[in-house]
Structures are given as structure tokens and as C-alpha cells.
ZAMARGU-4260 file (C-alpha; in steps of 0.2 Angstrom, whole numbers, plus 5000, padded with zeros to 4 digits):
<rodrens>
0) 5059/5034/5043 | 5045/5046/5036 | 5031/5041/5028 | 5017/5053/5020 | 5001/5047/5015
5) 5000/5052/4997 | 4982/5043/4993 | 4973/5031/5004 | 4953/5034/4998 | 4944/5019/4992
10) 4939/5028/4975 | 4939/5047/4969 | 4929/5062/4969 | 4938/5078/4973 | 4954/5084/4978
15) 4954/5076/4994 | 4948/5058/4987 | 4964/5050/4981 | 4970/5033/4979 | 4983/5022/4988
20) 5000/5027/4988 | 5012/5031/5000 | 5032/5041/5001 | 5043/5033/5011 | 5058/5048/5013
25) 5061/5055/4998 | 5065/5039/4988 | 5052/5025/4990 | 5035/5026/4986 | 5023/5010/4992
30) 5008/5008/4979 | 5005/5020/4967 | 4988/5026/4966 | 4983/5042/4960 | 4991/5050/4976
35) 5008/5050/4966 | 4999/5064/4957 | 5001/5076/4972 | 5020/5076/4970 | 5031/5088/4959
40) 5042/5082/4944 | 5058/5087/4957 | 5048/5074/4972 | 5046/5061/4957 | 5063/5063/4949
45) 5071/5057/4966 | 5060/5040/4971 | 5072/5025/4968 | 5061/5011/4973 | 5042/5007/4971
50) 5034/4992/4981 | 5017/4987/4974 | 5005/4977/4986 | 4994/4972/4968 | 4989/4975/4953
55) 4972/4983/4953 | 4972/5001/4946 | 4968/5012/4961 | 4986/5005/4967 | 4995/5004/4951
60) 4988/5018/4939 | 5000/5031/4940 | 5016/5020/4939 | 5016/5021/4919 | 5013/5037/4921
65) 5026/5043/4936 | 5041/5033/4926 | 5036/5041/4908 | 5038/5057/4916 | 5054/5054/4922
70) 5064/5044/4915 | 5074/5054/4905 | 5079/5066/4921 | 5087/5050/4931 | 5104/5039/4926
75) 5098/5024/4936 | 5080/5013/4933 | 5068/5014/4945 | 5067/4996/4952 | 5047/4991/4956
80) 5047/4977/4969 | 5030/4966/4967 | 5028/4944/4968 | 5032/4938/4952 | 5013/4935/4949
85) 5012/4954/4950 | 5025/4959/4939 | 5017/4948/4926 | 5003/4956/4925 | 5013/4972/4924
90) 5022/4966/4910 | 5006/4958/4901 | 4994/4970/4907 | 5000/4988/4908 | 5018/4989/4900
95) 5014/4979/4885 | 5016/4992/4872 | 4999/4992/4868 | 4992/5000/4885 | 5009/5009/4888
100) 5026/5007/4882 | 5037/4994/4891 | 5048/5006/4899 | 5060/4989/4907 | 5067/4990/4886
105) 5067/5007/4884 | 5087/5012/4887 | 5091/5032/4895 | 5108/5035/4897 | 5112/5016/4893
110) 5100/5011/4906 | 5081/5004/4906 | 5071/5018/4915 | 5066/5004/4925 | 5068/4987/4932
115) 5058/4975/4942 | 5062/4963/4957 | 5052/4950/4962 | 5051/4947/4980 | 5040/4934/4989
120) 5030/4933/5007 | 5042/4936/5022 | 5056/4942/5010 | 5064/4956/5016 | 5073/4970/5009
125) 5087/4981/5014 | 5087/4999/5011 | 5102/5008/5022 | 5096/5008/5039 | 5078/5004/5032
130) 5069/4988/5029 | 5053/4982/5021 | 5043/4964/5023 | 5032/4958/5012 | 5016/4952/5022
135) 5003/4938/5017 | 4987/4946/5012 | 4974/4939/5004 | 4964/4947/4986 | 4955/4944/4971
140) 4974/4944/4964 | 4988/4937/4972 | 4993/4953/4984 | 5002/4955/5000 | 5005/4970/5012
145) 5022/4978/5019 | 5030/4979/5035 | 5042/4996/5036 | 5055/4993/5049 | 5068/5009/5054
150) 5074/5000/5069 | 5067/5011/5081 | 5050/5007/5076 | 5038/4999/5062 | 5024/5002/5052
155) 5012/4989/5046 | 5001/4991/5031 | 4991/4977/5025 | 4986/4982/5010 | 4970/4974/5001
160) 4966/4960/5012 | 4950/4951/5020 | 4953/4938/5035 | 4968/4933/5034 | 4973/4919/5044
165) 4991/4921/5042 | 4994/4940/5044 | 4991/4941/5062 | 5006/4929/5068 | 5016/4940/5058
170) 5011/4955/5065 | 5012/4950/5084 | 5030/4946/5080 | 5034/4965/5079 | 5041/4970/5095
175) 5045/4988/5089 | 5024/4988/5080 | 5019/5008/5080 | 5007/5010/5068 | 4994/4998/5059
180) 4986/5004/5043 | 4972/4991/5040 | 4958/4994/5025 | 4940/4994/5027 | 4932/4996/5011
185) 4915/4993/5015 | 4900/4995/5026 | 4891/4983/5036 | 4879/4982/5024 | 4891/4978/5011
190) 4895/4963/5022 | 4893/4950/5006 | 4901/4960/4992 | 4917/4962/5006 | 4918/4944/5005
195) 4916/4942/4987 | 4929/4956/4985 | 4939/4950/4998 | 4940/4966/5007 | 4934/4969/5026
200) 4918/4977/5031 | 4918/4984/5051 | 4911/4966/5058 | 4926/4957/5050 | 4938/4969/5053
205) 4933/4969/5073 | 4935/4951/5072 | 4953/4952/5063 | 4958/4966/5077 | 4951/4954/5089
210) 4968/4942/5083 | 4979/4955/5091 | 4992/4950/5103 | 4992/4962/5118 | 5008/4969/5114
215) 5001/4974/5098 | 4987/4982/5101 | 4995/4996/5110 | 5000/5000/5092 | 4989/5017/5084
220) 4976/5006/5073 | 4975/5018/5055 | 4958/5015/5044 | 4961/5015/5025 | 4953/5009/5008
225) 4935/5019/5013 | 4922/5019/5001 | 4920/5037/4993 | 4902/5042/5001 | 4903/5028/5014
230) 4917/5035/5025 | 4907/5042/5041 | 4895/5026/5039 | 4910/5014/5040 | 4921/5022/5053
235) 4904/5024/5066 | 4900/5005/5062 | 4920/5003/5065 | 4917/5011/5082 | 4903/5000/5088
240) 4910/4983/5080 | 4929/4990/5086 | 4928/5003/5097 | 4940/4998/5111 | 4954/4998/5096
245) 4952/5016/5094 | 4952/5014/5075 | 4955/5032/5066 | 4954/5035/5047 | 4970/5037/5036
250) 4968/5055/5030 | 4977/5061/5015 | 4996/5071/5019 | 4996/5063/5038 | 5014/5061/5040
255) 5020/5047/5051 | 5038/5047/5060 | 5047/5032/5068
</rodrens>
């Protein structure tokens, strides 16, 4: 299994500063941010499956977008996984004809350009040799993250989550855990907006870390969701509040192979 960070920035501001999404192969994309923006219409034409963790723009904006642009060049629908809480705010929300066009009613080749599936927390689904979990998080919306398995090894991103209880059980389950790709969104200054937000801040994320079986934490630990302008700040406060995790920051086209 492959997976290239398309976007993993908490915001934008220049070329490097792109939001969450990420290609799994050639055919699955998780999110879809305005990352999905880096890929060609030939890169776009072949993604068959989408997993969104929520709802919230810097996750979903280019999705209307992406399928628009092509959905006439495909003879199947793109199937966008998401809880049914999700897909309902999709349908209300973004594919509602006002905002965009529902694109699930709009027929190429006799087929909708795309179809959802709901899936809940600890579902699994099947992709060939692949698989991909959905994990508790906890948001502002109802939200989880994804557990990518190949068989050989997995990767874990939690999506937009602050403490989390029941993440952590889960996660010390995975025998074959080689990356972890946790967000920090704010500074430590920022501590009460992160709880409001329910994101992490460095002390809450050291405290999460902290829940790691030891098995676990052998796993490379990936930062992502930073603040544009507050990057540097976070990660140093991540290295005093966490620095025996080793915690790195997502960067944008990091590729990771397992």
C-alpha cells in the first residue's frame, strides 16, 4: 500500500499550505481537501473510492469539484464512504442543487457519477488485499478517523479529534501499527480554543501519546492539521510536552510505503 500526502496543512497560504487529503494507490483518496487539487485530470479520472473523516470544508471542498471534473470520463460512480451523519450533510449541505449539483442523480453512461456508503465506527472495508477501519474520533461534527491495513503493515490517521478516550484501545490493538498521523491544530496558547474546537494543542496531545501501549509507540508518530503561521511554534512546544515520541510534521508529497 502507498499512500501520498496530497494536503495535510491546517489552512492555506501558498503553494505548500494545502489541506487535508490523502491517495491511497492510484484509486482511493481519504479526505478531500484542497490537496486533491495537486493531481492531474488522468490521476483524478482513476480514484474509485473516497473515505471522508467529516464534513468540514478543509476536508471536503474539492470533492464537488474532483467528481464534476470527471464524471463524464468514468463508466462506474465514484463511491464516497462517510457515517450516515456525514453523508447527510453532503446531501443537505454541499450536493443540494443549490450549492452544487447532486451529482448521486445525475446519470453518465446510465450510471450516477457517484454513490455513497455509509459505514459506522469499527466497520471495516475491503479493497483487494487492502483494508480500511473506521476509528472513533471525536469533533465539533460527528467524525472518525481511518485505520489503512495492507497486511504487512498499517497506518493510522485519526483525523480531527481532541482526547479521545476510545481511540487509544483501538490503536494498541494493531499489531502490524507503522505510522501514526495525529493532528495538532493549535499552540499551547490556543490551549482553550483546542477544547472548544475539539482539536489538540501540544499538552493534550502529549497526554493522548501518553495512552500508547508499548508496542505502539515504536510506531513513526506524523504531526498534521498545523495552524498556517503557527507550525514551528507547535511542533517546538510538541517537542517539550512530547519529545520522547519523536513527533515529526506531515509535509506535503511525503509518500509512505507499507
Amino acid at each position: 500500500m502507498k499512500v501520498r500526502i496530497l494536503g495535510c496543512s491546517g489552512g492555506i497560504g501558498g503553494r505548500t499550505l494545502r489541506t487535508t487529503s490523502m491517495l491511497v494507490d492510484d484509486d482511493v483518496l481519504i479526505d478531500a481537501g484542497t490537496g486533491v487539487g495537486e493531481l492531474s485530470l488522468a490521476e483524478l479520472a482513476l480514484i474509485d473510492h473516497v473515505f471522508i473523516t467529516h464534513s468540514h470544508l478543509d476536508h471536503t471542498a474539492w470533492l464537488p469539484l474532483m467528481i464534476d471534473a470527471i464524471a463524464d470520463q468514468r463508466d462506474r460512480p465514484i463511491t464516497v464512504y462517510a457515517t450516515g451523519e456525514t453523508i447527510d450533510i453532503l446531501r443537505q449541505h454541499i450536493f443540494n442543487w443549490v450549492i452544487w449539483p447532486d451529482f448521486s442523480e445525475i446519470a453518465f453512461r446510465e450510471q450516477a457519477a457517484m454513490r455513497y456508503e455509509a459505514i459506522t465506527v469499527g466497520q471495516k472495508i475491503v479493497l483487494g488485499a487492502r483494508s480500511i477501519t473506521a476509528l472513533p474520533a471525536e469533533h465539533t461534527v460527528p467524525a472518525v478517523g481511518y485505520h489503512l491495513d495492507s497486511g504487512f503493515g498499517s497506518l493510522v490517521f485519526t483525523g480531527d479529534t481532541t482526547v479521545n478516550e476510545a481511540l487509544w484501545p483501538v490503536i494498541n490493538r494493531i499489531g502490524n501499527l507503522r505510522y501514526l498521523l495525529i493532528e495538532t491544530a493549535f499552540s499551547n496558547d490556543g490551549h482553550g480554543l483546542a477544547r472548544t474546537s475539539k482539536h489538540l494543542c501540544p499538552s493534550l496531545l502529549g497526554a493522548e501519546l501518553a495512552k500508547l501501549s508499548a508496542t505502539a509507540r515504536q510506531a513513526q508518530i506524523y504531526i498534521t492539521h498545523l495552524k498556517p503561521g503557527l507550525a514551528e511554534l507547535i511542533m517546538r512546544e510538541i517537542g517539550e510536552c512530547a519529545g520522547a515520541f519523536n513527533a515529526r510534521a506531515l509535509q506535503c508529497d511525503q509518500v509512505f510505503e507499507f
